[in-house]
N, CA, C and O of each residue as an XYZ file, in Angstrom:
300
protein
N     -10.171      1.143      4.785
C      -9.405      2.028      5.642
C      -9.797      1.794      7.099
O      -8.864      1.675      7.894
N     -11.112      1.706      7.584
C     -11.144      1.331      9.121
C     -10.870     -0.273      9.496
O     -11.192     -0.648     10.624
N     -10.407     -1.016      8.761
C     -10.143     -2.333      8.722
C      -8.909     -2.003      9.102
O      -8.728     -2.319     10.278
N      -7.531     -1.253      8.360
C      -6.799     -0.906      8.531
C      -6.619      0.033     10.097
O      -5.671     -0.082     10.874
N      -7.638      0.818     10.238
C      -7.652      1.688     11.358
C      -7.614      0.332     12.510
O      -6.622      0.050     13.182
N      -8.801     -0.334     12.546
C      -8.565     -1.394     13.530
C      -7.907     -2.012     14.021
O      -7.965     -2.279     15.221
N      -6.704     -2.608     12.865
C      -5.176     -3.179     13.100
C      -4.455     -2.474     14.015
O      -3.916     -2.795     15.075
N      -4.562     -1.263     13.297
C      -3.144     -0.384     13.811
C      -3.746     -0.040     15.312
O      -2.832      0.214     16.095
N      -5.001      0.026     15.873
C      -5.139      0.538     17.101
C      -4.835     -0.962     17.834
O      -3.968     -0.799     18.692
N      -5.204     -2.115     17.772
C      -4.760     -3.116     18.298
C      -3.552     -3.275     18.083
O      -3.105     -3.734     19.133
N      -2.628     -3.161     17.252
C      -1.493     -3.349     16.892
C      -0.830     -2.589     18.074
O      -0.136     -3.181     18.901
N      -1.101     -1.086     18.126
C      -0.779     -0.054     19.377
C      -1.282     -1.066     20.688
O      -0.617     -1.937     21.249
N      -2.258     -0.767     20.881
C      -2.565     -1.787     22.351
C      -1.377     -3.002     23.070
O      -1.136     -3.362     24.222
N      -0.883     -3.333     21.833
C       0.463     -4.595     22.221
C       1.614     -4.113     22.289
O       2.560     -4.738     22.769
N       1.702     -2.855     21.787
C       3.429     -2.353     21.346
C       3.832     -2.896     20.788
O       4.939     -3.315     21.125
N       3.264     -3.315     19.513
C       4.603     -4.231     18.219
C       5.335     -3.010     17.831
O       5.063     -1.810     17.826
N       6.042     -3.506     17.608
C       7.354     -2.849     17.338
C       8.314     -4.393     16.194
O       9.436     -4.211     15.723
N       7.733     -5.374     16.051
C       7.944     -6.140     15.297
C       7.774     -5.777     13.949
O       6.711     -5.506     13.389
N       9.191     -5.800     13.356
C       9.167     -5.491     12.012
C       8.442     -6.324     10.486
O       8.004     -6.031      9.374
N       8.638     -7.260     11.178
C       7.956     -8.798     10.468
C       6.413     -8.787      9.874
O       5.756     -9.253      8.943
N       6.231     -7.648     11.440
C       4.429     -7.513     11.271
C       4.344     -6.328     10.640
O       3.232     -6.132     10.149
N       5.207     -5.389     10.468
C       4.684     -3.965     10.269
C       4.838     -3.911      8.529
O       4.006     -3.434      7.757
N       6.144     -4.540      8.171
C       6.158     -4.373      6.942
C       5.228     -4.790      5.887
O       5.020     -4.062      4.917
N       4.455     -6.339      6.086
C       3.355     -6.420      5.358
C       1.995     -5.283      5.395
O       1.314     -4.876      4.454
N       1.935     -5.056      6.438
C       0.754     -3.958      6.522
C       1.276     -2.749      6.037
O       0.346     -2.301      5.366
N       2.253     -1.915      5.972
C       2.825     -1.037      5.626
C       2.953     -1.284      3.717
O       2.981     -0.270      3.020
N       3.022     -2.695      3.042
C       2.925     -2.967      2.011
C       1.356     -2.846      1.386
O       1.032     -2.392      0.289
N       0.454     -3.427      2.493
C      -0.502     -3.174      1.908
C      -1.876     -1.783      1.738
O      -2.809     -1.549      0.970
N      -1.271     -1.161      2.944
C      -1.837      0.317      2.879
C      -0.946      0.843      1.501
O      -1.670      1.674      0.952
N       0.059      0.724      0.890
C       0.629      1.450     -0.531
C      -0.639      1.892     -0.889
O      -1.114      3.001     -0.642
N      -1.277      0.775     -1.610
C      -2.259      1.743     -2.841
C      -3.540      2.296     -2.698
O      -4.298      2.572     -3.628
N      -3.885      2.540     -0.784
C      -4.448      3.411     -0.850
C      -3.974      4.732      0.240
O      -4.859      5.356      0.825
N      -2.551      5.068      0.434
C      -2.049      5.886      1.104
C      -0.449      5.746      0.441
O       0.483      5.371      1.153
N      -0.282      6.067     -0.886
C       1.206      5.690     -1.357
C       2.639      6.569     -0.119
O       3.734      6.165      0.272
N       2.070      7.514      0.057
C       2.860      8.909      0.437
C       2.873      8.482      1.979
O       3.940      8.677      2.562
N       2.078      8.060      2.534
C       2.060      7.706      3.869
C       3.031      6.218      4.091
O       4.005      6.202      4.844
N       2.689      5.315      3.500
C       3.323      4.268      3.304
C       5.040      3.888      3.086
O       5.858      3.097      3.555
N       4.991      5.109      1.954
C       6.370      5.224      2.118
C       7.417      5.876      2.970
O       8.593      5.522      3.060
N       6.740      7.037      3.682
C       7.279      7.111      5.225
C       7.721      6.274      5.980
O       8.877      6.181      6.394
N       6.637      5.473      6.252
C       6.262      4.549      7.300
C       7.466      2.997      6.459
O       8.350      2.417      7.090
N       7.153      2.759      5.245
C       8.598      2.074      4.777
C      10.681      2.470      4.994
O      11.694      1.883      5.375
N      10.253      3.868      4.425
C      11.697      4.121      5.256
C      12.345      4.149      6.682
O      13.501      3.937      7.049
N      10.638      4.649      7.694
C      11.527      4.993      8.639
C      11.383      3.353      9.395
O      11.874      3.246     10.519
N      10.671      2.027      8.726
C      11.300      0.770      9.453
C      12.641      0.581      8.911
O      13.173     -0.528      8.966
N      13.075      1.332      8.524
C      14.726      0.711      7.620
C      15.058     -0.076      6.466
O      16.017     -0.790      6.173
N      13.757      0.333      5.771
C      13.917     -0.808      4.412
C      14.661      1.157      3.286
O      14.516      2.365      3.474
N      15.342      0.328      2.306
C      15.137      0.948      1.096
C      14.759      1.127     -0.020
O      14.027      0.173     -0.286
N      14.829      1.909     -0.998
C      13.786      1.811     -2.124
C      12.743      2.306     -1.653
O      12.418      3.125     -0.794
N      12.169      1.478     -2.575
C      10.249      1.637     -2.520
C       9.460      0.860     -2.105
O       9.623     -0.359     -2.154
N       8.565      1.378     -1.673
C       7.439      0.397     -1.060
C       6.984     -0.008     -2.142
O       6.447     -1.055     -1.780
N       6.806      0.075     -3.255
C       6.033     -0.165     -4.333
C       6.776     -1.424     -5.144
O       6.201     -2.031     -6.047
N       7.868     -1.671     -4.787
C       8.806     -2.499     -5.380
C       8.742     -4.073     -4.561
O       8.970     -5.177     -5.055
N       8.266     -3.658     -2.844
C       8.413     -4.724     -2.130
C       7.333     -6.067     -2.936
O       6.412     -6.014     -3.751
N       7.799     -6.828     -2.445
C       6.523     -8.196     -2.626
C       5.273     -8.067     -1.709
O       5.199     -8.050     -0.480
N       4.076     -7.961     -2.902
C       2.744     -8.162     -1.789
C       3.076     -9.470     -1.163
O       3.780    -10.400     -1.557
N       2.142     -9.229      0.285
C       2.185    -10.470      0.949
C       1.381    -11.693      0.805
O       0.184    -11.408      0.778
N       1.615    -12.970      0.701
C       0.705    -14.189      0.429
C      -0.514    -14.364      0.904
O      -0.736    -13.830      1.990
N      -1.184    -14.829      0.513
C      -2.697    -14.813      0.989
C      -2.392    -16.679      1.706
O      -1.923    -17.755      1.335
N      -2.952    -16.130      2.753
C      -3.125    -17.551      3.438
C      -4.723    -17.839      4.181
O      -5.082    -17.161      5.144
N      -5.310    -18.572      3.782
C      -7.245    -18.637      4.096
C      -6.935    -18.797      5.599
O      -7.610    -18.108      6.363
N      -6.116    -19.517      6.058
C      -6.693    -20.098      7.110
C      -6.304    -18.404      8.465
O      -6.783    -18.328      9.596
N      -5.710    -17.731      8.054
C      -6.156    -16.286      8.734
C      -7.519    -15.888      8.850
O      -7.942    -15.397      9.896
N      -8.367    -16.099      7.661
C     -10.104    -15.524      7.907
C     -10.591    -16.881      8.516
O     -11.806    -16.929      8.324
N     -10.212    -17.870      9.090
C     -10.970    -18.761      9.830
C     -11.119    -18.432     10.938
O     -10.282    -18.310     11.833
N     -12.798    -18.180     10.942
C     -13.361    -17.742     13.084
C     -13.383    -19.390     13.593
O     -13.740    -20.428     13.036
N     -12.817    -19.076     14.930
C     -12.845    -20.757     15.592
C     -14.038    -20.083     16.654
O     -14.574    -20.893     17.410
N     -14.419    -18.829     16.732
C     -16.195    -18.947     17.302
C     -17.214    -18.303     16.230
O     -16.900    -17.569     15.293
N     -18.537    -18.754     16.590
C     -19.539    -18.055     15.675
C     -20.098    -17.817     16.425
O     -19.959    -18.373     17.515
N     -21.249    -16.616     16.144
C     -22.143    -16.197     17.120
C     -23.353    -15.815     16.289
O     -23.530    -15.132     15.280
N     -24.033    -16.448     17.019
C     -25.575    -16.676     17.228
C     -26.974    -15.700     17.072
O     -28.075    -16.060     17.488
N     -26.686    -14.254     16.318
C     -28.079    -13.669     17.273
C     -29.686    -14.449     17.522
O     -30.524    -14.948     16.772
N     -29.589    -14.279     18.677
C     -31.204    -14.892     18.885
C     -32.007    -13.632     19.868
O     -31.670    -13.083     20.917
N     -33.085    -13.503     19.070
C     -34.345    -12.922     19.977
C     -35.700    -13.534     20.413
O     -36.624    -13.959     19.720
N     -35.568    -13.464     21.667
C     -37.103    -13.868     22.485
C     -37.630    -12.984     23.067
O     -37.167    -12.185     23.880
N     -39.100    -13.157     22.471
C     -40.269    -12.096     22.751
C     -40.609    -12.454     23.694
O     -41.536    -11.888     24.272
């Protein structure tokens, strides 16, 4: 859920308003906010159910960091 919280406050920070982006995330909060989700499914303009949509594909190369970081301590 704060993984989710994180999105959506960056998501706010940009003003998406892109439907493309909202509906997968809106698919994947379902099963742990069904009732919320499906709000948030009707009022982008889909019908039915959220529960009916297709989860979205897993693609790896999304969790690839192109930086790493280092901690180092000197005494």
């Amino acid at each position: 859920v704060a993984a989710f919280m994180v999105c959506v406050n960056e998501l706010s920070d940009l003003h998406t308003h892109n439907k493309a982006i909202l509906e997968p995330l809106v698919v994947l909060l379902a099963p742990y906010a069904p009732h919320v989700a499906e709000e948030l499914w009707h009022v982008l303009g889909n019908e039915g159910s959220v529960v009916n949509a297709p989860f979205p594909a897993w693609n790896a190369s999304y969790l690839t960091e192109s930086v790493k970081e280092y901690p180092v301590s000197i005494n």
